[in-house]
C-alpha positions in Angstrom: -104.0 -62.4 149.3 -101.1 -60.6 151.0 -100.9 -57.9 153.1 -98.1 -55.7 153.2 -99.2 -54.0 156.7 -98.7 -50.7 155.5 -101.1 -48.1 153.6 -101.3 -48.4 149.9 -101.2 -44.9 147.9 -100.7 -44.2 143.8 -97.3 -43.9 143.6 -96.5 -47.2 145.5 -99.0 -48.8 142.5 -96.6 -47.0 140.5 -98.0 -43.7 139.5 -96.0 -40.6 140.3 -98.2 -37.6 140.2 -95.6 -35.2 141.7 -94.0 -36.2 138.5 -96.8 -35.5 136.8 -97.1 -31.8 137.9 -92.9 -31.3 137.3 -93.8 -32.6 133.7 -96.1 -30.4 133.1 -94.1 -26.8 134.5 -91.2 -27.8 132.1 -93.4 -28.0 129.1 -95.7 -24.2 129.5 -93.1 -22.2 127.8 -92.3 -24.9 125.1 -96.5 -25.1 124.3 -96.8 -21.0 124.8 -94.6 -21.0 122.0 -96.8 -22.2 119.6 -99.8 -20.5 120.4 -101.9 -18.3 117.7 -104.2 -14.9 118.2 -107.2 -17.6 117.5 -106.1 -19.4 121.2 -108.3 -18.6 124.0 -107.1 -21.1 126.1 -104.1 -22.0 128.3 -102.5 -25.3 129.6 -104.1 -26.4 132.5 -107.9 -26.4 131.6 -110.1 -29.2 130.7 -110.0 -28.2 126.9 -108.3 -26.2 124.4 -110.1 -23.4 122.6 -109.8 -21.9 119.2 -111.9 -18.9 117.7 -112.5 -20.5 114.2 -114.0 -17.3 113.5 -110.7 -15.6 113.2 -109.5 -17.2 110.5 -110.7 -15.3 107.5 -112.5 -17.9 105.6 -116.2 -17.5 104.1 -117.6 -20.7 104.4 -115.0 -22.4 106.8 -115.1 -26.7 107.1 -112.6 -28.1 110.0 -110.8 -30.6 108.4 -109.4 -33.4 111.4 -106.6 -35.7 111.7 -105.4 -38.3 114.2 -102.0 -40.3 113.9 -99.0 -41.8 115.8 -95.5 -42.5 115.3 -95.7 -46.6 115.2 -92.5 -48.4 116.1 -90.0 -45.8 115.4 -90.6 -45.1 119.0 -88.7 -48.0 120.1 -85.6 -46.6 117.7 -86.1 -43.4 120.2 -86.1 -45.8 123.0 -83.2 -47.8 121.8 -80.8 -44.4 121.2 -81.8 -42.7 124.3 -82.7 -39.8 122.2 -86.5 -38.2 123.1 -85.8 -34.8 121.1 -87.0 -35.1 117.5 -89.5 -37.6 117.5 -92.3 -35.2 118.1 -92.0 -33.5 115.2 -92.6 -36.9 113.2 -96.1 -37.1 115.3 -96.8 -33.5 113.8 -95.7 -34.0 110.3 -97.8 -37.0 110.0 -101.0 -35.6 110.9 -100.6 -31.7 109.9 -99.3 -33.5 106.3 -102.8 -35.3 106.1 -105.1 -32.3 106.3 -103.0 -30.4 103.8 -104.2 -33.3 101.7 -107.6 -31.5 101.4 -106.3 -28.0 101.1 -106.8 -27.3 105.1 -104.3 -24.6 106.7 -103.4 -26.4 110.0 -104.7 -24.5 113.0 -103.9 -26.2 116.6 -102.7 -29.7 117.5 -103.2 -32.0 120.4 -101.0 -34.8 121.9 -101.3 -37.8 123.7 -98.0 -39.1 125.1 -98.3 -42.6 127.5 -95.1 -43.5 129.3 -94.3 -46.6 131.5 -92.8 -44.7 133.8 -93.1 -40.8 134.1 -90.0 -39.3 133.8 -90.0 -35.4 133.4 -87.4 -34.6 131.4 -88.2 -37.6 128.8 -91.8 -35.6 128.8 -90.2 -32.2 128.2 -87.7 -33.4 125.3 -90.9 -34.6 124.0 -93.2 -32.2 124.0 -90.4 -30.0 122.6 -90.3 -31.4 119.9 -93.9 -31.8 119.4 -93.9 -28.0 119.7 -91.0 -27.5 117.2 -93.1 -29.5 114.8 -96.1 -27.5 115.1 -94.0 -24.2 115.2 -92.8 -25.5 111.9 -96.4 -26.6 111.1 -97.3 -22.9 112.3 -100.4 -24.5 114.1 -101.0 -24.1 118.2 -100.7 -26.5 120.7 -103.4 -26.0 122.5 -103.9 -29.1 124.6 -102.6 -32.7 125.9 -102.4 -36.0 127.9 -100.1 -37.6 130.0 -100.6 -41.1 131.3 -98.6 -43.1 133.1 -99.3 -47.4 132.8 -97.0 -49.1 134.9 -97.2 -52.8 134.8 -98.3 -52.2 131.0 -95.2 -50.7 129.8 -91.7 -50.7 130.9 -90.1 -47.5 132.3 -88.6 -45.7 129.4 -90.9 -46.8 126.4 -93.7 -44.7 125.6 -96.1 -43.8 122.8 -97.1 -40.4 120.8 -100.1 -40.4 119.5 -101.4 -36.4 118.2 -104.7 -35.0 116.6 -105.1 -32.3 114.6 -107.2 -29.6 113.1 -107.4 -27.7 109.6 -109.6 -25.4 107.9 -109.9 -24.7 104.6 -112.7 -22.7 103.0 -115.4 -25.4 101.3 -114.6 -23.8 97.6 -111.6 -24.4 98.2 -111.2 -27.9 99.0 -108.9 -29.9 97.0 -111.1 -33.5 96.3 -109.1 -35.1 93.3 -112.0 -35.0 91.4 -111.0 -32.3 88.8 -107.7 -34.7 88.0 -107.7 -35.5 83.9 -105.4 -37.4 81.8 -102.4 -35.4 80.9 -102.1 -34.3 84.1 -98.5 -34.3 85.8 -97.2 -36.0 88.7 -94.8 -33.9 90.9 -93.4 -36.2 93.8 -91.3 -33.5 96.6 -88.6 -35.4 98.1 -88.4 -37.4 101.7 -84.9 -37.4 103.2 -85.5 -40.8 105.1 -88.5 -42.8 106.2 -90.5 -40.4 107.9 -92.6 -42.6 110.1 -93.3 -45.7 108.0 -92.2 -49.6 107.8 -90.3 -49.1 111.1 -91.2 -52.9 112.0 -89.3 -54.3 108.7 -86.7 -51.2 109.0 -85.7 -52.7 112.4 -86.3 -56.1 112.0 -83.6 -55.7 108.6 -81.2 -53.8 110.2 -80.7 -55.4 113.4 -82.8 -58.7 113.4 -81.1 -60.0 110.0 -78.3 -57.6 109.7 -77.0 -57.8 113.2 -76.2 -54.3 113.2 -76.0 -52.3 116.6 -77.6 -48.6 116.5 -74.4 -46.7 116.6 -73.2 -48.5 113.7 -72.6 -47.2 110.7 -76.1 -47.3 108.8 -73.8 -48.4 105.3 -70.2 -48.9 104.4 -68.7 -45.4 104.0 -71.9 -44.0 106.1 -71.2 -40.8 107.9 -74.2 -41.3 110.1 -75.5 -44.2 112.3 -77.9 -46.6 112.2 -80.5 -44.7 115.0 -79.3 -41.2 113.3 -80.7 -42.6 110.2 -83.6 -44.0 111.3 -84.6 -41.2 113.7 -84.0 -38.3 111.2 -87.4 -36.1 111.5 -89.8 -36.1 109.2 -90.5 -33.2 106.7 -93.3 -30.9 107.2 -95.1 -30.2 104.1 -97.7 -28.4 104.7 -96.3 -24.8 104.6 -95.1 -25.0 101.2 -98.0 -26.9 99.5 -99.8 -23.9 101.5 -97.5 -21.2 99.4 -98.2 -23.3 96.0 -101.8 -23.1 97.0 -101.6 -19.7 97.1 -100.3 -19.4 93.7 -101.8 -22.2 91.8 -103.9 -25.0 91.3 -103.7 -28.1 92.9 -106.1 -31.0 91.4 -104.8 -33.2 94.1 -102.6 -34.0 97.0 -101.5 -37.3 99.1 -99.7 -38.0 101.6 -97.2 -40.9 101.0 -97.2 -43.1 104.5 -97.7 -46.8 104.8 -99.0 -48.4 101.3 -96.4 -46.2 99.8 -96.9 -44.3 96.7 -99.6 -46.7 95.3 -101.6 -47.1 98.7 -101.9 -43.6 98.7 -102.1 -41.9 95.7 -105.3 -44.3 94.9 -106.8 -42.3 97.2 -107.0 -39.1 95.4 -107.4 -40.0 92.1 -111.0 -40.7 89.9 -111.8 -44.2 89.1 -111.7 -43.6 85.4 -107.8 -42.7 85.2 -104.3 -44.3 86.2 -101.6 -42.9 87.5 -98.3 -44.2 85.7 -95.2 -43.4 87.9 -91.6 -44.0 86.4 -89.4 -44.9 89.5 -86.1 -44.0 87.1 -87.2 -40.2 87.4 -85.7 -39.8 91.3 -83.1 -41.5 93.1 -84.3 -43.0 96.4 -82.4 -42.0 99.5 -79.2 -45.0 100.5 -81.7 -45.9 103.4 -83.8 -47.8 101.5 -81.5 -49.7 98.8 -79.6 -50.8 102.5 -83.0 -51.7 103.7 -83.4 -53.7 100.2 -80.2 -55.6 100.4 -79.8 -56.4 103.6 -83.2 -58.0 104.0 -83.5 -59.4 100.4 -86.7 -57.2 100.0 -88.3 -57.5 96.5 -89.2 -54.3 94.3 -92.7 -54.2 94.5 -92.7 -54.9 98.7 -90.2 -52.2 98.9 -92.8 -49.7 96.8 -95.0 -51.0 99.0 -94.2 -50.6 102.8 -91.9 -47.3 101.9 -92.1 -44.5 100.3 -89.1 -44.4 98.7 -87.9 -40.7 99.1 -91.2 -39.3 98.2 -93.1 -38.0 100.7 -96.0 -35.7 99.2 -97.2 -35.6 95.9 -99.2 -33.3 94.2 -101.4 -33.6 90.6 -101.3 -30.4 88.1 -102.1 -29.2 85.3 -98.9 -29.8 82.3 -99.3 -25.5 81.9 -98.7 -25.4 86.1 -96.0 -28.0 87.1 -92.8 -25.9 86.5 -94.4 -23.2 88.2 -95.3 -25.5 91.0 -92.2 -26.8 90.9 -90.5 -23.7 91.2 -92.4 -22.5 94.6 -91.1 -26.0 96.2 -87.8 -25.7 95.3 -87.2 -21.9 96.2 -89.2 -23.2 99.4 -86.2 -25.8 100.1 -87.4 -28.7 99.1 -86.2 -30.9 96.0 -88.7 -32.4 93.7 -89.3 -33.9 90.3 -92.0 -34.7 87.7 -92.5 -38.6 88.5 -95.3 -39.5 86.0 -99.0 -38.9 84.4 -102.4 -39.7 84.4 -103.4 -41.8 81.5 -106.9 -42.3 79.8 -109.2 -45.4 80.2 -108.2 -46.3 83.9 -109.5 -47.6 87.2 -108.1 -45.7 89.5 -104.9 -47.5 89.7 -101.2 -46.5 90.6 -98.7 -48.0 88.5 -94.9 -47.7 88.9 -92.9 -49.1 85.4 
């Protein structure tokens, strides 16, 4: 044992609570933002509270959602850039309740740091709040910790949680899906917040690239602009087709890719047949494929190869539906059917 003859406090072990209360001034106006008439709460108490009641439904079910942003932190790390990567923590848990027809209501986040740095915490948080602005659900609560020892000053980790309603008639449960029923994939720009461990390992593991390089020959962006562009946000305009027509079901394309996920949503007695020659996937991913001498069907598998939500429909609905997206600002294409005499499997031919 040694002793250091002087008086041991927190912030000697490493924890800066001073820090702690800076973090949390900068960030008010940023959450205030988000807030909705159902918010009874403010920052600063030991919960967030939402009047469910005030939402309109009949017979309201609270849908719930938990998620993190995986390795594509360390890209944040890497490029020094804090400000967009919240949004990504949104998109991926607002983007699973809209899986079951839930309207995202409020949102909270858990950020861990090595080292508690307040204006890393604010670029954070803003962008955690742009996300949910885009979302249009509050944030009405979250946690900083601070783990020196654990992790290095700089890294950190977003981690968020989520809540939806949707009234119970109106849940969307797959279970309606037939066959002759289209596929409509709506575009992803990039790779939202999946596969960052082979995405980083390709590029600069095996392709020795550095992340202000250019992320391809003739690339107008760079590797870490490419890899951090923010996720889409879905929800809103598969709330807007809701409104209009009917959705037999929704998923969310993450890790698994399109066949991990879509097998999620669809009866055991159909298949899902997707013809990869009806979209273009983004550069990103045929870089990804070359450089790291990726097969096909792994590729299909870890990414989602510029489709990030895909919806089932009616044949008499999908250019309707496929209207709403588009005039919402999104692209989107029929990508396949479900066939007769299945087992629930995705296929991509």
């Amino acid at each position: 044992m040694v002793e250091s003859g002087q008086e041991e406090t927190y912030q000697s072990a490493g924890v800066n609570i001073a820090a702690g209360e800076e973090a949390v001034q900068r960030i008010q106006s940023s959450i205030q933002a988000t807030h909705r008439k159902e918010v009874l709460s403010d920052i600063g108490g030991f919960g967030g509270a939402f009047d469910i009641s005030q939402t309109g439904r009949q017979h309201p079910v609270l849908v719930s959602s938990t998620d993190g942003v995986g390795t594509k932190s360390q890209v944040a790390v890497m490029a020094q850039k804090y400000d967009t990567i919240g949004i990504d923590l949104v998109a991926m848990c607002v983007d699973d309740l809209i899986c079951v027809g839930a309207e995202p209501l409020y949102f909270l986040d858990y950020i861990s740091v090595g080292t508690l740095d307040p204006s890393q915490i604010e670029l954070l948080v803003n962008g955690i709040s742009q996300g949910c602005k885009k979302a249009g659900c509050a944030l009405i609560g979250g946690e900083m910790a601070e783990h020196p020892g654990f992790m290095q000053p700089g890294e950190f980790e977003l981690v968020g949680f989520s809540v939806g309603v949707v009234d119970k008639h109106e849940m969307i449960t797959g279970e309606s899906v037939i066959p002759g029923d289209v596929i409509i994939g709506i575009h992803s720009p990039g790779l939202r917040s999946n596969g960052y461990s082979l995405a980083r390992k390709v590029y600069f593991d095996i392709g020795g690239k550095k992340p202000d390089d250019a992320s391809w020959k003739g690339s107008d962006t760079s590797v870490q602009e490419e890899l951090l562009l923010p996720s889409v946000i879905y929800a809103p305009t598969i709330l807007k087709v809701m409104e209009q027509q009917t959705i037999k079901a929704i998923a969310h394309v993450t890790g698994g890719g399109i066949p991990g996920n879509l097998n999620r949503v669809i009866p055991k007695n159909v298949d899902a047949i997707i013809n990869r020659d009806n979209w273009s996937p983004p550069q990103v991913f045929k870089e990804i494929q070359k450089i790291g001498h990726i097969s096909q069907a792994e590729m299909e598998k870890v990414f989602n190869m510029g489709i990030g939500m895909i919806l089932v429909v009616s044949p008499e609905e999908a250019e309707s539906v496929s209207q709403i997206i588009h005039e919402s600002g999104h692209y989107c294409n029929e990508i396949g059917t479900i066939q007769d005499s299945g087992s629930g499997s995705v296929l991509i031919v």
